[in-house]
N, CA, C and O of each residue as an XYZ file, in Angstrom:
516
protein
N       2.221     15.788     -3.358
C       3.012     14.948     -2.476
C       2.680     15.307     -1.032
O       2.418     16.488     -0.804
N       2.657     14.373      0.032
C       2.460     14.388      1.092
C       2.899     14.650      2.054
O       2.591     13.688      2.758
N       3.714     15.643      2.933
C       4.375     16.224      3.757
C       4.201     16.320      4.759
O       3.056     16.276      5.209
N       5.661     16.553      5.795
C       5.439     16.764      7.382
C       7.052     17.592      7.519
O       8.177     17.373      7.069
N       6.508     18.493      8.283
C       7.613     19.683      9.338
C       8.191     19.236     10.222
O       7.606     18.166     10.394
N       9.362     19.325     11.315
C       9.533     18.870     12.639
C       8.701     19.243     13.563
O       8.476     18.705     14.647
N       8.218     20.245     13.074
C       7.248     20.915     14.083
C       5.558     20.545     13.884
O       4.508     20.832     14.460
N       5.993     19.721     12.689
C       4.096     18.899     12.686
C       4.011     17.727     13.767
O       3.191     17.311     14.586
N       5.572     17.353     13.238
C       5.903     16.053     14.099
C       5.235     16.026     15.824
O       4.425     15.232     16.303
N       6.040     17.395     16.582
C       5.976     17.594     17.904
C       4.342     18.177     17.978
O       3.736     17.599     18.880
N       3.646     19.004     17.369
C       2.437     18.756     17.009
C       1.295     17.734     17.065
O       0.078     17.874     17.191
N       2.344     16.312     16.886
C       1.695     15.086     16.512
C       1.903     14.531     17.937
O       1.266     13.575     18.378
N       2.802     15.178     18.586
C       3.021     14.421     19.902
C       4.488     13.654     20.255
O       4.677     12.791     21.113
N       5.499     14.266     19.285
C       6.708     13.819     19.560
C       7.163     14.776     20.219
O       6.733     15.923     20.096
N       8.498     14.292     21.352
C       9.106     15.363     21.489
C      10.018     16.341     20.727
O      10.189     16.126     19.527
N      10.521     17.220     21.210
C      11.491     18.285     19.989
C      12.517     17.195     19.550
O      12.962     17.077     18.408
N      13.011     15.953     21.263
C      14.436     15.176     20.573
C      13.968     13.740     19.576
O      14.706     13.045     18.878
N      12.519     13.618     19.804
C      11.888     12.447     18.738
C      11.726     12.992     17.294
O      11.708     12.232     16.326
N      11.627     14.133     17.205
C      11.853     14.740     15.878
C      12.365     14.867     15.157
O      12.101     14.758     13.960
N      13.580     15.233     15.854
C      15.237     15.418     15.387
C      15.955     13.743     15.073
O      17.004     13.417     14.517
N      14.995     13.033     15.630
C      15.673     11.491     15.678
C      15.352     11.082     14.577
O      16.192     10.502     13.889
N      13.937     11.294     14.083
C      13.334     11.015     13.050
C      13.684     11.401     11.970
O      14.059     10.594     11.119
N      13.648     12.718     11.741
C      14.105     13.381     10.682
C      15.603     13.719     10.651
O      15.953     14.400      9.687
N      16.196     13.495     11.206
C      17.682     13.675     11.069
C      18.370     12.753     10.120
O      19.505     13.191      9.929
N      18.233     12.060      9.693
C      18.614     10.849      8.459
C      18.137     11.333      7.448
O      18.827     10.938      6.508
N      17.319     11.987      7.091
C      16.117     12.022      6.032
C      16.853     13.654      5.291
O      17.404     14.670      5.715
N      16.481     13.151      4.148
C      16.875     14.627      3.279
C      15.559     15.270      3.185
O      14.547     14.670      3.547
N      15.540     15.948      2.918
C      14.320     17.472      3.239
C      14.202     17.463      1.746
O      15.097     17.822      0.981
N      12.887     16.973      1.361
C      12.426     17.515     -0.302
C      12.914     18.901     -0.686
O      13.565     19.187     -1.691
N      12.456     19.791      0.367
C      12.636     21.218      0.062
C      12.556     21.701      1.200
O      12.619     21.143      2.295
N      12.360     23.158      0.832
C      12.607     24.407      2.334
C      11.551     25.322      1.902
O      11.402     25.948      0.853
N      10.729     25.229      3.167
C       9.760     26.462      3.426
C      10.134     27.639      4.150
O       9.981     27.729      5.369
N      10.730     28.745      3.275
C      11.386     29.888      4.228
C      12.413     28.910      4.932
O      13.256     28.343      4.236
N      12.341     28.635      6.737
C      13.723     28.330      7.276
C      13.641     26.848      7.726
O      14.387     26.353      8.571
N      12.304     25.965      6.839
C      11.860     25.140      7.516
C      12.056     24.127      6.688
O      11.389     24.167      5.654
N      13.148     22.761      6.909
C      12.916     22.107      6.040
C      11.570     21.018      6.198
O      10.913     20.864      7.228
N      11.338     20.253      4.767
C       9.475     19.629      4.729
C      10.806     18.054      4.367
O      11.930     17.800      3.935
N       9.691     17.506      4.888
C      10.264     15.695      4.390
C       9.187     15.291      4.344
O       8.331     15.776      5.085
N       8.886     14.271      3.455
C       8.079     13.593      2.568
C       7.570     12.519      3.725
O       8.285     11.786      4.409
N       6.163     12.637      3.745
C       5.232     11.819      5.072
C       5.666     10.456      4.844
O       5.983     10.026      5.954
N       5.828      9.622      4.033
C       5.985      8.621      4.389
C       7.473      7.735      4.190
O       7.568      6.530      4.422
N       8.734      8.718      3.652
C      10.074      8.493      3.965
C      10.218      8.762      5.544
O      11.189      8.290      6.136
N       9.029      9.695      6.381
C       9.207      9.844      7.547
C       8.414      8.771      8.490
O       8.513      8.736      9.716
N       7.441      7.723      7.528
C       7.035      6.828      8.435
C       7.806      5.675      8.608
O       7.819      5.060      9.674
N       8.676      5.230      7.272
C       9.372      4.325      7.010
C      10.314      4.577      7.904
O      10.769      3.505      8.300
N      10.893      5.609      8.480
C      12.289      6.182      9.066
C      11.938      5.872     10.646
O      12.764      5.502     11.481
N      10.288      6.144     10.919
C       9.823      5.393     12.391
C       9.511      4.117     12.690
O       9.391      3.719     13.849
N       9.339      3.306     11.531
C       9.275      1.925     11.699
C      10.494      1.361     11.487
O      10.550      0.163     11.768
N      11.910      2.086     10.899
C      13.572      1.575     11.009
C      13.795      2.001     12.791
O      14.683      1.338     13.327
N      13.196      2.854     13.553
C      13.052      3.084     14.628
C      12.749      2.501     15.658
O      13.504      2.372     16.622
N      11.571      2.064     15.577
C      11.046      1.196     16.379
C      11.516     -0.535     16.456
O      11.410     -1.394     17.331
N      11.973     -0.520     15.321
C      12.834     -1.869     15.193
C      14.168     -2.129     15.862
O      14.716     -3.204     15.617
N      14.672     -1.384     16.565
C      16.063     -0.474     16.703
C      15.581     -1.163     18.315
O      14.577     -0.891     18.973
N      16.545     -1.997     18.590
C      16.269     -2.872     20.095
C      17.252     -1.693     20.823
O      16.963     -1.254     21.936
N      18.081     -1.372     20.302
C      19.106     -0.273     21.302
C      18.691      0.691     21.751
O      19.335      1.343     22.573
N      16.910      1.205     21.116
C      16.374      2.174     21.786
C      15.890      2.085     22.697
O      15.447      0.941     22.801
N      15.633      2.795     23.698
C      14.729      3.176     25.079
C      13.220      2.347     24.513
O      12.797      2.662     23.401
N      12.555      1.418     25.242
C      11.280      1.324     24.952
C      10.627      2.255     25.364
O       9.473      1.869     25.182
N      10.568      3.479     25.911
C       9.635      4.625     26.105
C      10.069      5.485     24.966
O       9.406      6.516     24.850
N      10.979      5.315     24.140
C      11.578      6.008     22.851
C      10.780      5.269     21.796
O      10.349      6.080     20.976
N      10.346      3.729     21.456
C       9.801      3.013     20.762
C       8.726      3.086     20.952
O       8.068      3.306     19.936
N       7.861      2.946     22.383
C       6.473      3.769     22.467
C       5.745      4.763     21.873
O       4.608      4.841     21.408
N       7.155      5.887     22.066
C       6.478      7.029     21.468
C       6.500      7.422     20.013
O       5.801      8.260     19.443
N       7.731      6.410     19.385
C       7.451      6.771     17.699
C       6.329      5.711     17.133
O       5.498      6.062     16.295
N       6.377      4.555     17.600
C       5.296      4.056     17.326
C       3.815      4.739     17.306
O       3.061      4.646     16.337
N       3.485      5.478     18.579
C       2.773      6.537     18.031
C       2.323      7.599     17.144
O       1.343      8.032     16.538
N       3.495      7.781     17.375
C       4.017      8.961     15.834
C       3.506      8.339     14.943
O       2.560      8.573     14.191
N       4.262      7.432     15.076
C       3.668      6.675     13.207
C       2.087      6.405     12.874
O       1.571      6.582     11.770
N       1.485      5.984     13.946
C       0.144      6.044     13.852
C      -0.343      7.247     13.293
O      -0.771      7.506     12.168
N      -0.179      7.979     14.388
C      -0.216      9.837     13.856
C      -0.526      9.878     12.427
O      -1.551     10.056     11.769
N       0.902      9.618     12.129
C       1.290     10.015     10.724
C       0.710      9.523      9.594
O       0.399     10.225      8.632
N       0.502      7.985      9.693
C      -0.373      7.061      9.030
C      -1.822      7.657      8.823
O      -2.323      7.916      7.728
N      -2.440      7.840     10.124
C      -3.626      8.608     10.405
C      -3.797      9.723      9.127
O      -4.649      9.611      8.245
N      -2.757     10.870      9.228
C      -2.892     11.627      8.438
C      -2.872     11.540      6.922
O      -3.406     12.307      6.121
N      -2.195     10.522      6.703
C      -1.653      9.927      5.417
C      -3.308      9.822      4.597
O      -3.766     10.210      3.522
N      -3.706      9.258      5.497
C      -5.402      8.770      5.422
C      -6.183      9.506      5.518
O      -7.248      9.054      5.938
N      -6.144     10.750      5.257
C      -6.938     11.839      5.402
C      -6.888     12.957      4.337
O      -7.714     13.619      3.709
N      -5.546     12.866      4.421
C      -5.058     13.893      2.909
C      -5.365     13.196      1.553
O      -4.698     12.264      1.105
N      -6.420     13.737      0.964
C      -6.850     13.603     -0.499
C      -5.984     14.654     -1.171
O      -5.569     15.710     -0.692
N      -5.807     14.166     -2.327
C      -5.154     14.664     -3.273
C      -6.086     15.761     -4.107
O      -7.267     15.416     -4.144
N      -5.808     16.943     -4.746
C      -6.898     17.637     -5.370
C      -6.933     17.264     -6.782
O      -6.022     16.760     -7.439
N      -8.217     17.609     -7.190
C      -8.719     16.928     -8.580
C      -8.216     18.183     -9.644
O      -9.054     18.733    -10.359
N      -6.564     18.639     -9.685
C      -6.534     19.730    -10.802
C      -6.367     19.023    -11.392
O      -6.050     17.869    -11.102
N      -6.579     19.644    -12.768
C      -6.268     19.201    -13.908
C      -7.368     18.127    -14.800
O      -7.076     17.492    -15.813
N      -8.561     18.147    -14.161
C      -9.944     17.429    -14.641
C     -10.600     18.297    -14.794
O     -10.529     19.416    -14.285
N     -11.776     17.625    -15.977
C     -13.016     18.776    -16.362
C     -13.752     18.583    -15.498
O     -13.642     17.511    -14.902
N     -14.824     19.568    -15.074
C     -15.674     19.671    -14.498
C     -16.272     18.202    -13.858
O     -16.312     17.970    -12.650
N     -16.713     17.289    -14.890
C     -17.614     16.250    -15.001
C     -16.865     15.287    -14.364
O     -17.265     14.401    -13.609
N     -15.099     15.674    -14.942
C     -14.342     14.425    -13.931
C     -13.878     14.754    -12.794
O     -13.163     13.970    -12.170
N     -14.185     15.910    -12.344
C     -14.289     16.680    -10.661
C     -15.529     16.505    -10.051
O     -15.408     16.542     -8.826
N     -16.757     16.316    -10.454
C     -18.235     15.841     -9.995
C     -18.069     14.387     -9.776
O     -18.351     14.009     -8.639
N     -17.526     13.160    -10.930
C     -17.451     11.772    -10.610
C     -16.380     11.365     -9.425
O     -16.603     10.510     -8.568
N     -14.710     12.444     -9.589
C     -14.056     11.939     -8.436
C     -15.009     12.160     -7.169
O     -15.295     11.111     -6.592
N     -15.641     13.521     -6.541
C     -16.056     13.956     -5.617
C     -17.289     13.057     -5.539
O     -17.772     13.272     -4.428
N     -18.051     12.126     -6.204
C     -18.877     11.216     -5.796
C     -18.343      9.641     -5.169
O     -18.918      9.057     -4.252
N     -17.351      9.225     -5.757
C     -16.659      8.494     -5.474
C     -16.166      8.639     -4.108
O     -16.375      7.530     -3.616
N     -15.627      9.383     -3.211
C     -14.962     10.363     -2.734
C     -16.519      9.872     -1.383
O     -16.390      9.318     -0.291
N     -17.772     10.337     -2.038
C     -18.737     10.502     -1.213
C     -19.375      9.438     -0.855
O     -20.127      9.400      0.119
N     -19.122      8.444     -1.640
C     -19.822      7.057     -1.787
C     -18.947      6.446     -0.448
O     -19.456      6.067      0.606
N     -16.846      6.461     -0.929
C     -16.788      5.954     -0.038
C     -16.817      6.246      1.510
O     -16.870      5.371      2.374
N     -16.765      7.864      1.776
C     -16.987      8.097      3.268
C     -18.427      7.773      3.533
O     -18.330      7.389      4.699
N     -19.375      7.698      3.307
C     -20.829      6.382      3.499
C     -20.602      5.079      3.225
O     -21.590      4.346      3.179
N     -19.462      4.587      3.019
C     -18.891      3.108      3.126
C     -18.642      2.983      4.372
O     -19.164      2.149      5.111
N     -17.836      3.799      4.678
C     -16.768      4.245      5.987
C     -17.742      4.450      7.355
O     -17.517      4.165      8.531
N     -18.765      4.984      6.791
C     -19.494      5.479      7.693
C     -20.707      4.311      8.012
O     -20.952      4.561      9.192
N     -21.222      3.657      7.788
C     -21.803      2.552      7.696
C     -21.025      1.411      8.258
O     -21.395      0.669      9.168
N     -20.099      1.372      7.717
C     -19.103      0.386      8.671
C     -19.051      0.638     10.085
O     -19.420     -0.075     11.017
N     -18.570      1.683     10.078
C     -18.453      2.577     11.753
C     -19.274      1.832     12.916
O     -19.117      1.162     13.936
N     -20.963      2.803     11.480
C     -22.609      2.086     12.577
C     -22.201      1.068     13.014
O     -21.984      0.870     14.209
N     -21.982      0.022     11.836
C     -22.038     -1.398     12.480
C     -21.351     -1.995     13.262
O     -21.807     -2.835     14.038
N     -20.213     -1.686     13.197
C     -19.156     -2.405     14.612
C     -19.662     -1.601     15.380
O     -19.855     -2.182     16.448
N     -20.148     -0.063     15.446
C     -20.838      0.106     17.308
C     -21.838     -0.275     17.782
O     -21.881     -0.331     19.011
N     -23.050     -0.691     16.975
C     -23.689     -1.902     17.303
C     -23.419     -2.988     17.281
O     -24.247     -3.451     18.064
N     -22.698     -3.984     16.864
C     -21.692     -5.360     17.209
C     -21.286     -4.926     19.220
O     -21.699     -5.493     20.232
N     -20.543     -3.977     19.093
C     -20.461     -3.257     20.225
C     -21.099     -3.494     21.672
O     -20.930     -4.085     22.739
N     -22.175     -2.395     20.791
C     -23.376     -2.308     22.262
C     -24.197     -3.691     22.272
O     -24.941     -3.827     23.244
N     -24.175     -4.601     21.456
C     -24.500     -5.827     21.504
C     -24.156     -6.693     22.494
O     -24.884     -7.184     23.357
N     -22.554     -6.902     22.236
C     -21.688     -7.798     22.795
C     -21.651     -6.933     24.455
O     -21.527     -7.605     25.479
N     -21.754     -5.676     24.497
C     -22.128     -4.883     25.876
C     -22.939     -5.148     26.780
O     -22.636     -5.021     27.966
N     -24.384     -5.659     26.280
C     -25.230     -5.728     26.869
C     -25.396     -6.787     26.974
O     -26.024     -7.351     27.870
N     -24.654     -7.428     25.725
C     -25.165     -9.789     26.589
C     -23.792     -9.406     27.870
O     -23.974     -9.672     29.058
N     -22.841     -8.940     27.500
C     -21.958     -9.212     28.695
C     -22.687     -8.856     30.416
O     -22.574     -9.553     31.424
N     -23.430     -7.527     30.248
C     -24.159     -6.976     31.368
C     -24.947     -7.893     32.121
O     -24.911     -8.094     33.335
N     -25.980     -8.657     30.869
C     -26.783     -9.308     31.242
C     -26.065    -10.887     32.194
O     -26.670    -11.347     33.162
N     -25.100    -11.335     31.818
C     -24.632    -12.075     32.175
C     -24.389    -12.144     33.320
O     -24.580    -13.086     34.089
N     -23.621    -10.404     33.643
C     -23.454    -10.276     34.805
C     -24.235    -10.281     35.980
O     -23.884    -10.397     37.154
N     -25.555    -10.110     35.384
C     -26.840     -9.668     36.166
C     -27.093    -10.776     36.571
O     -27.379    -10.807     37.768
N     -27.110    -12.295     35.726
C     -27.605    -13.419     35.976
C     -26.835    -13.871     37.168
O     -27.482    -14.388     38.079
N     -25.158    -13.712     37.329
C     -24.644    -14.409     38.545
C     -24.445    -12.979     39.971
O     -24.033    -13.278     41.092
């Protein structure tokens, strides 16, 4: 399961009182030593009931909206580990796994050349007037 601290939160770029805003509704899966953990995406859902929230400060909605990116971000990063597979089905996940970050990565190339494309007719354009 996927987790976040208050202190990953401010980490992430919230303040100590965007933290407490966030996670203060939210029940804590569990406790690390003195720290309670809440579940990453009861804590994204809890920033998008946030940001919806017209009574907040828009520099308060700015910044969880960020957060949530953050958080999303991370969401998207954390792979799950392959216990509990044999060998052969720990070699096929981890190809899969490899195939698609060279999906990912290929994509990338191409919108930054789309990019420097659309860069350089714009330049040229400019050059012409």
């Amino acid at each position: 399961m996927k987790t976040v601290t208050r202190k990953q939160l401010i980490e992430m770029g919230a303040s100590k009182y965007q933290a407490e805003l966030v996670t203060k509704a939210l029940t804590p899966i569990r406790k690390q030593g003195s720290t309670n953990v809440y579940d990453l995406f009861a804590v994204s859902d809890r920033c998008k009931e946030l940001i919806e929230n017209k009574r907040s400060k828009a520099t308060t909605r700015t910044a969880i909206q960020s957060l949530r990116w953050a958080i999303l971000s991370l969401a998207e990063q954390i792979q799950d580990a392959p216990f509990g597979m044999s060998g052969l089905e720990q070699l096929q996940y981890a190809e899969t796994l490899n195939l698609r970050a060279e999906d990912l990565f290929t994509e990338t190339k191409a919108k930054v050349e789309r990019l420097k494309q659309a860069n350089s007719t714009t330049s040229a354009k400019r050059q012409k007037s």
